[in-house]
C-alpha positions as CSV (number, residue, x, y, z in Angstrom):
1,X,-13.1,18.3,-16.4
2,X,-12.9,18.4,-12.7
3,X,-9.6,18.1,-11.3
4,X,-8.9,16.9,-7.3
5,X,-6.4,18.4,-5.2
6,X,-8.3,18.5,-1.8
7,X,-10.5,16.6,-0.5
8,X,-14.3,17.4,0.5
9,X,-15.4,17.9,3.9
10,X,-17.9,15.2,2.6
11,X,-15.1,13.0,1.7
12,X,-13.6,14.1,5.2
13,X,-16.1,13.2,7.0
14,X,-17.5,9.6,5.1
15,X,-13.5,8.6,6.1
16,X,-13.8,9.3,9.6
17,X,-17.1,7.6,9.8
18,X,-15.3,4.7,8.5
19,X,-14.0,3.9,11.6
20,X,-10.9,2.0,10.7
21,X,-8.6,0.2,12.8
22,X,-5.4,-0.6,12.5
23,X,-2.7,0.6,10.0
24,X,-3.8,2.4,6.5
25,X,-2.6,3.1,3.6
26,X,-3.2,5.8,1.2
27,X,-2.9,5.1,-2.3
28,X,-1.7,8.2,-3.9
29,X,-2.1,8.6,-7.9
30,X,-0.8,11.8,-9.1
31,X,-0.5,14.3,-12.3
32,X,1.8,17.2,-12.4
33,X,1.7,20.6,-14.0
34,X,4.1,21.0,-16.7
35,X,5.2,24.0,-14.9
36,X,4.3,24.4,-11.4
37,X,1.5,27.0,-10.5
38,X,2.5,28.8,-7.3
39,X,0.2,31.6,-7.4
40,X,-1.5,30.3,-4.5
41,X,1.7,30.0,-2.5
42,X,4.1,32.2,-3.9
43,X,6.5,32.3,-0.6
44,X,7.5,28.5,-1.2
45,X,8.0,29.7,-4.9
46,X,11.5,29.3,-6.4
47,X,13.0,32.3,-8.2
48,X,13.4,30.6,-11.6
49,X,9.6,28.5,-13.2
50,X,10.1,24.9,-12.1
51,X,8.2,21.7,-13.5
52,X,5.3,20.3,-11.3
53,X,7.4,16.9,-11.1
54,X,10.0,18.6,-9.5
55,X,7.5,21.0,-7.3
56,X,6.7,17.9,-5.9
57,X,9.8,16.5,-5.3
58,X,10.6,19.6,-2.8
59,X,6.9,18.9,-1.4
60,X,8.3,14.6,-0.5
61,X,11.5,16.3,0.7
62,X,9.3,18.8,3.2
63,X,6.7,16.3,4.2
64,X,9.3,13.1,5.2
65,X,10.9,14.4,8.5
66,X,6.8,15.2,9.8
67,X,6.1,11.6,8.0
68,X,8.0,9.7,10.0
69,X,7.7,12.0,12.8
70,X,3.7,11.1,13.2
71,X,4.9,7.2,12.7
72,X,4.5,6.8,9.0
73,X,6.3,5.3,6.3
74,X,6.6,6.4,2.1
75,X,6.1,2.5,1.2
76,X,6.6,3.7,-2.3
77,X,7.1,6.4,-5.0
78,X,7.2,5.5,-8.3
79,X,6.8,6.6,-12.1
80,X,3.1,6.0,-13.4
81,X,2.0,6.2,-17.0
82,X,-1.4,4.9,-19.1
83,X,-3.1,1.9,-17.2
84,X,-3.1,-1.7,-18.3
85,X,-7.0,-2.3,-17.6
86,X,-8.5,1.0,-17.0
87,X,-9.2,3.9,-19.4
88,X,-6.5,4.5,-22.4
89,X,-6.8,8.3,-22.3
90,X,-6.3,8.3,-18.2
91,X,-2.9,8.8,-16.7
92,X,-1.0,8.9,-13.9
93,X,2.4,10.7,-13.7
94,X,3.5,9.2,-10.4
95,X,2.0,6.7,-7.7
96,X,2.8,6.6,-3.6
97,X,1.9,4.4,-1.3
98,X,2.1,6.4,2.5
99,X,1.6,3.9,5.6
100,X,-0.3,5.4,8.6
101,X,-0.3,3.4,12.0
102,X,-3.5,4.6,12.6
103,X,-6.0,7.2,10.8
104,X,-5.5,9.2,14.8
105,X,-1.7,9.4,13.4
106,X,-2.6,10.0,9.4
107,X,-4.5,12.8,11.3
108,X,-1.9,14.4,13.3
109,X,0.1,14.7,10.5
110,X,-2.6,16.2,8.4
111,X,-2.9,18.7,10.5
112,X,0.7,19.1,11.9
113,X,1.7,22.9,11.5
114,X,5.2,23.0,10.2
115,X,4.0,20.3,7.6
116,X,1.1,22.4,6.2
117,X,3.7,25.0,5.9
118,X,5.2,23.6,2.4
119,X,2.2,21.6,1.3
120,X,2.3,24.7,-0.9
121,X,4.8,22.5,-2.9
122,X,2.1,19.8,-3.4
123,X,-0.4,22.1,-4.7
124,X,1.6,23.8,-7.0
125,X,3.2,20.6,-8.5
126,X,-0.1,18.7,-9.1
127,X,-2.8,19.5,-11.7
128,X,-4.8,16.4,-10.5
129,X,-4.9,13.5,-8.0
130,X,-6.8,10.5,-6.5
131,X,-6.4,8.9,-2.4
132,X,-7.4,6.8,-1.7
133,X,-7.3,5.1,2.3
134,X,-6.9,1.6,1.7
135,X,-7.5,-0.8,5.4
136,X,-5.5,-3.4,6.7
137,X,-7.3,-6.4,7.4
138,X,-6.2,-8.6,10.5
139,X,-4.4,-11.7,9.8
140,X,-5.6,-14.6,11.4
């Protein structure tokens, strides 16, 4: 089974060739660890073993200030489970929904420096996830 925590340069690089305008969104689904893996990270690692739902938790409350800082929004965070149409053995423990202005602003806080700095918290809370950047069509 592979599991998806990053995504490729390939993936990186189809996005920007995209070329969207406007505002994005970026569908988040997520799976946690039952206890949170900070090997990777163990500076952002709490003294006592934590669960990967609460990992991430201190990931959303890291990552909010530089959020809104680059002009983004958390549109929604919510509790996720088996799907209604899709695959009965997939599931999802949580869903977001993260608004963007612009991919130039998803970007700058992608790459913002004090964010990276707990995103620690994100890869030791999640033992699988899908993003999807979902474009804003113009109303008219």
């Amino acid at each position: 089974m592979t599991n998806y925590l990053e995504p490729t340069w390939e993936a990186g690089r189809a996005f920007m060739a995209r070329q969207l305008q406007g505002g994005i969104v970026m569908l988040n689904l997520l799976r946690f660890r039952t206890v949170a893996d900070y090997s990777a990270t163990p500076n952002l690692a709490p003294a006592e073993a934590i669960s990967g739902a609460e990992a991430f938790q201190r990931y959303i409350e890291h990552t909010l200030p530089y959020l809104r800082e680059s002009g983004g929004e958390l549109m929604f965070l919510g509790g996720g489970d088996h799907f209604l149409i899709g695959p009965p053995n997939e599931r999802w423990d949580m869903v977001m929904l993260v608004r963007q202005q612009s991919v130039a602003s998803f970007m700058a806080f992608a790459s913002h420096e004090a964010y990276l700095a707990g995103i620690g918290h994100r890869t030791a809370a999640l033992e699988d996830s899908r993003l999807l950047p979902l474009s804003e069509p113009p109303i008219g």
